[in-house]
N, C-alpha and C positions, 0 to 999 in steps of 0.2 A: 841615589834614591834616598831620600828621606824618612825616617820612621818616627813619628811621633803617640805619641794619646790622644785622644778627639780633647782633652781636657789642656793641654800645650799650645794653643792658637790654631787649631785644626779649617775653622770654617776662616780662616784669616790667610789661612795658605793657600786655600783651595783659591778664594777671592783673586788673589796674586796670580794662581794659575790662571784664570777665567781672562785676566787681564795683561796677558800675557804679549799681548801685541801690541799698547798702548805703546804711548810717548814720543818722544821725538824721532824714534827711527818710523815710525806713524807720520807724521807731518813730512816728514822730510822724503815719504814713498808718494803721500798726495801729491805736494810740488810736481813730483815727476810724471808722474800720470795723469795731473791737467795739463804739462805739455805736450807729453804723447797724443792727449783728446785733442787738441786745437789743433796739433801736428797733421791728424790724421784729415781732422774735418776740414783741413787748410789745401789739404794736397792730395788725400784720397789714396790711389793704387801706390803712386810713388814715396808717398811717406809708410805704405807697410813693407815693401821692398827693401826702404832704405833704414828702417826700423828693425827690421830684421837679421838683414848685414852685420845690423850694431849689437841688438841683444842673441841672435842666435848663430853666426855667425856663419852662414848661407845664405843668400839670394833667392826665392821661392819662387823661381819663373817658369813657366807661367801659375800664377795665384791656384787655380782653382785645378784638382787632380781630375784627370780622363775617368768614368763612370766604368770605364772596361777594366783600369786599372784596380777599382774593388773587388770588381770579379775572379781578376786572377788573382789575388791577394786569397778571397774566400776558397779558390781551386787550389792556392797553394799550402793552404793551413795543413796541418798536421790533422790526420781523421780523428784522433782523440780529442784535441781542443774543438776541432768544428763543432761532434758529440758534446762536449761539455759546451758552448754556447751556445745550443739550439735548447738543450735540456733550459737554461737559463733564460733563455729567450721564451723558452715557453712557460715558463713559471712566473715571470715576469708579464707577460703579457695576460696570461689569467686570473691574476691578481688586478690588473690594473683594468682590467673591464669590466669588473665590477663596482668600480669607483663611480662610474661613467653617472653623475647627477640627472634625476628626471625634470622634466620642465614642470612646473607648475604652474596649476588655474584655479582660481575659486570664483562662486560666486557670491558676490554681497549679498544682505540684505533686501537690495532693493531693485533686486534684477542684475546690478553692474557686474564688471568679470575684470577680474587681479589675476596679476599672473609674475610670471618668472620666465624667460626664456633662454636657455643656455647658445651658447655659439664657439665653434673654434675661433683663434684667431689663425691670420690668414699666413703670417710667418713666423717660424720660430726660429730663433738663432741654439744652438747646441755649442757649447762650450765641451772640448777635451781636453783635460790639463796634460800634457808632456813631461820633459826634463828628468826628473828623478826614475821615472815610473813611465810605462804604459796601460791605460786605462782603459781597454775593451768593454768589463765592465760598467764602464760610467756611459759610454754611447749606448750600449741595452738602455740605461737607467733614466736616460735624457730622452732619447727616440721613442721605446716604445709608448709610454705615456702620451707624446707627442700624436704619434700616431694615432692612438686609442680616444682621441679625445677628436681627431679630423681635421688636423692643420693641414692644409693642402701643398704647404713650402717649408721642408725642412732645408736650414742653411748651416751647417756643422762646421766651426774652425777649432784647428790644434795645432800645435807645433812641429815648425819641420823638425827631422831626425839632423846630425849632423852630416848628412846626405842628402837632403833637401826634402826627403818623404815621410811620413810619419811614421811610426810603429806599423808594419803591414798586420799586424791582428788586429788592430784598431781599427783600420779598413776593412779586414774581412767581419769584423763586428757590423761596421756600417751598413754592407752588402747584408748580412744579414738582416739586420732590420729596419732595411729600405730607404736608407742616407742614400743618396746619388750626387747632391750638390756637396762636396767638402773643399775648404779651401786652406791652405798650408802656411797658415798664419796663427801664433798665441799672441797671449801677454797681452798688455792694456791696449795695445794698436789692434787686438783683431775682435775685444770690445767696441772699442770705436767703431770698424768698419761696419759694425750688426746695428751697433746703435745710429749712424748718420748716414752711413751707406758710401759707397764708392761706385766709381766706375766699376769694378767686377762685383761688388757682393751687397746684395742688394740690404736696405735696410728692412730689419725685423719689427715686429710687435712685441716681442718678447726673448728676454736670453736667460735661461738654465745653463747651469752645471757649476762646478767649483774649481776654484781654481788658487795660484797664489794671494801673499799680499795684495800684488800690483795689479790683478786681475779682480779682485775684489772688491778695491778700492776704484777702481774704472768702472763697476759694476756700481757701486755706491754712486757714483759721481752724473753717471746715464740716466740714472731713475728718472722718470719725470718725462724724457725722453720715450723710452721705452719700457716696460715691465720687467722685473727681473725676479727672477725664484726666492733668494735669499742672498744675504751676505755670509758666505763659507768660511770661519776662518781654518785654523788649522785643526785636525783630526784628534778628536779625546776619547779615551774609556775609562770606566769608573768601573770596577766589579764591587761589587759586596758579596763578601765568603765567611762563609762559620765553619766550623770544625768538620763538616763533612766535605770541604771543598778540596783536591787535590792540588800539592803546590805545583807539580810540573805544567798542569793544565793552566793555571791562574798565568803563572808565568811567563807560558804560551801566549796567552790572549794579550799582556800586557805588552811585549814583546811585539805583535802584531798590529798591534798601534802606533808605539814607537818607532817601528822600521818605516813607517811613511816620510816622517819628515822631523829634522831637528826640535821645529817648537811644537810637533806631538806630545800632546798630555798620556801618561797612563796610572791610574790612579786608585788604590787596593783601600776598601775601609772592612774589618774585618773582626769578630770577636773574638780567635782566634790568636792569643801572644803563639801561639806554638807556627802557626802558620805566616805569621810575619819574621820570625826569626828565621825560618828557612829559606825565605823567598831570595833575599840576596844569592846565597849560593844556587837555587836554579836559574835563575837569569845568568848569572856568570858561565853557568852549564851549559847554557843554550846561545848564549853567546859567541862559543869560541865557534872561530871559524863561520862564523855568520857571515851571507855577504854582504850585508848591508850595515857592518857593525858599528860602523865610525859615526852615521846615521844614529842609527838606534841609540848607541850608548847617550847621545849627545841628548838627546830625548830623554831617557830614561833619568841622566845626570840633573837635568838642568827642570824636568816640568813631570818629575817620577815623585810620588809620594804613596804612602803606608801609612795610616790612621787605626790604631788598635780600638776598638767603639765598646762601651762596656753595655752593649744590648746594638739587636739588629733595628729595633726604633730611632735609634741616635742614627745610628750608620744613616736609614731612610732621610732622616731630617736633614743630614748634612749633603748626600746625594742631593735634594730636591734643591739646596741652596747653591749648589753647583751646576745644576740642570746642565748632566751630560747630555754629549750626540749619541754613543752607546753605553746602555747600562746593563753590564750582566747581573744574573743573580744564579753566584753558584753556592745554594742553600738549601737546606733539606728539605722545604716547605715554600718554594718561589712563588707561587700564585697569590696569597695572601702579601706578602711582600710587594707584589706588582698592583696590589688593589691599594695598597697605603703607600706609593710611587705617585705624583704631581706630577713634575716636570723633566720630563728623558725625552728625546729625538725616536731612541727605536729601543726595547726593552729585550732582551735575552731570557730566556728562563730556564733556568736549569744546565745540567754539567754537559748537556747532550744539544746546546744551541750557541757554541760559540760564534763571537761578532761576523767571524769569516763566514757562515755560511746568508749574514744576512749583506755581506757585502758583495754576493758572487750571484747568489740564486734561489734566493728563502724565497722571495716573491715579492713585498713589500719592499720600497725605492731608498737607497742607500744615501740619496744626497739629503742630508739631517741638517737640522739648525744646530748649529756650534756657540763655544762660548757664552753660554747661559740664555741664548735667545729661543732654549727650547721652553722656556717660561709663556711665552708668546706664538711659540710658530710652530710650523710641524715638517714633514717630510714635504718634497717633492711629489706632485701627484697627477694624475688628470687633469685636475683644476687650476692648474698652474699655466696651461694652456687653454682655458675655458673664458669666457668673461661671461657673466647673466645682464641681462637687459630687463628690467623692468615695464610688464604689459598693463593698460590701464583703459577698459571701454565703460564709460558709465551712459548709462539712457537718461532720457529727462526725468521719470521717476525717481533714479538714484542721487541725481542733482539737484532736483527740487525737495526734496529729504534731506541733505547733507550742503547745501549751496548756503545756507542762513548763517550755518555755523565758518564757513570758507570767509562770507565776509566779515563776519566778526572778529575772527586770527587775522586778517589782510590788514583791517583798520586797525587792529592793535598793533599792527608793526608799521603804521603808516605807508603802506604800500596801496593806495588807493588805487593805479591799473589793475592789480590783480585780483580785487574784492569788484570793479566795476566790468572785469571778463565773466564775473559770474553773475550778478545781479542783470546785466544786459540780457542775459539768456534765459532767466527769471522772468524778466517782464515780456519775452515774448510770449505771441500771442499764439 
């Protein structure tokens, strides 16, 4: 991990972190993932079969798990975890009905009626990423939104275990919140099968969740096709800490970023020299004997940085130029800090809100725009399964009032059908 002064090339590193994914090992994951797309959409059930052979190294036969088999997954949980994903599940799900958009109507001027009319779409695909981790939490995160918003077809794929079945609390997650269709497919072929559809899984309107590169970039490459939440890349936290911040806790948090995945960002901006010279030795504290450490370190080594900031305004300014997915703020005074905050995915406040509990069960949805696109984009939400339709009744009073001005925009762009659609109903009689 790297220690610098915001005045040493600070917002130049951060840049480097942000773009951490770029370049040729970039191009060279698209190649493979427009074959897998054409693979799939060439041959359907037997290209994820024979796709999964190759990258997961099991057979998923038959594609899609038995509905009973969640059940007993959920009867086989441990009463603690089930306890701890119901409380979650229900934090989660009372947050996000409140999200739920009203339709709107007005009326013009001249009698007519505008409107807005929201609608679920009618499939959703659900993305669980596998491999390093299992993510129970991420099917709460996907589903219930799904649900809350009145998709009538949730269609969930994730990676088989090297046993051919997923993580069973990932399933008893599903069972709990009312997945029934899952099918034992990841990675860019089980993109494809949501986005074009196969013989078993039918295609989606839209696909949530996060996932690797290669699922990312299948997810990039779909658009247009289908809807999708956002592009995920890998998992980042920024804390900003002053002299009241604890290094164990700091450490903690950074450390919980990093254990995700190799190119995890964790990144300390801090006015504090006293609190950046310790921090090396608590990471290495909390390190030994970690089990995830070869991870972690690797993260920590290669996308870790420490920026000493000679006031908490710079720190804010350089945070906004990096527009974390999480930003803590462990600082004597957070709330004024989070009012001169731009651009963050989901904001932390204070010593008593670390990242983890917004990753498990705070209530607001944990899949966040990465790599500075929280400049632009926001969390996963209700409306990520929502589309609005635009309603439009006008009478001939509001026609004959606003029709004059129709044709005169129509002939200014030479489109003389559509000034003679209104003038014709003009001169009736």
């Amino acid at each position: 991990m790297i220690c610098i002064h915001q005045r040493d090339g600070a917002a130049e590193r951060l840049t480097a972190i942000s773009d951490r994914t770029g370049g040729a090992q970039m191009t060279e994951a698209a190649r493979s993932v427009e074959a897998i797309l054409e693979q799939v959409r060439q041959q359907g059930d037997r290209a994820l079969l024979e796709l999964s052979e190759r990258f997961d190294g099991v057979r998923p036969e038959p594609l899609r798990i038995p509905p009973e088999q969640l059940a007993a997954a959920w009867q086989a949980c441990d009463p603690t975890l089930r306890r701890a994903l119901e409380l979650a599940h229900e934090r989660i799900l009372a947050f996000h009905q409140r999200q739920m958009p009203a339709d709107l109507e007005l009326q013009g001027p001249h009698g007519e009626r505008l409107g807005r009319r929201w609608r679920a779409v009618e499939r959703a695909g659900l993305y669980v990423p596998g491999g390093r981790a299992a993510y129970p939490s991420t099917v709460l995160m996907n589903a219930v939104p799904a649900r809350v918003a009145g998709v009538e077809r949730l269609v969930m794929v994730t990676p088989p275990g090297p046993h051919g079945d997923p993580n069973p609390t990932v399933l008893a997650a599903a069972h709990l919140a009312g997945v029934e269709e899952i099918y034992r497919v990841g990675g860019a072929q089980a993109v494809a099968a949501l986005a074009y559809g196969t013989e078993s899984i039918p295609r989606v309107d839209v696909i949530s969740g996060p996932g690797n590169l290669y699922v990312t970039l299948a997810k990039k490459a779909v658009y247009g096709q289908v809807a999708i939440d956002s592009l995920a890349g890998p998992s980042e936290v920024l804390v900003i800490a002053d002299h009241c911040a604890r290094v164990d806790q700091v450490a903690a948090d950074l450390l919980a970023q990093a254990e995700h995945d190799p190119l995890a960002a964790a990144i300390l901006l801090t006015t504090s020299e006293e609190l950046a010279a310790s921090l090396p030795a608590a990471l290495e504290d909390q390190l030994a004997g970690h089990p995830r450490a070869a991870i972690t370190r690797a993260a920590i080594r290669d996308w870790g940085l420490v920026v000493v900031c000679d006031d908490l305004e710079s720190a804010a300014a350089l945070s906004d130029r990096f527009a974390p997915e999480h930003l803590e703020l462990l600082v004597e005074d957070p709330e004024p800090l989070a009012e001169r905050i731009r651009h963050a995915g989901a904001i932390f406040l204070g010593p008593w809100s670390p990242e983890a509990v917004g990753d498990y069960l705070a209530g607001p949805n944990h899949t966040l725009p990465t790599s500075g696109t929280a400049r632009f984009a926001g969390a996963l939400s209700v409306e990520t399964f929502l589309r609005h339709t635009s309603m439009i009744r006008f009478n001939r009073q509001a026609l004959e009032a606003t029709g004059a001005a129709v044709v005169t925009l129509a002939e200014s762009e030479g489109l003389h059908s559509h000034a003679e659609s209104v003038r014709r109903r003009l001169q009736q009689g």
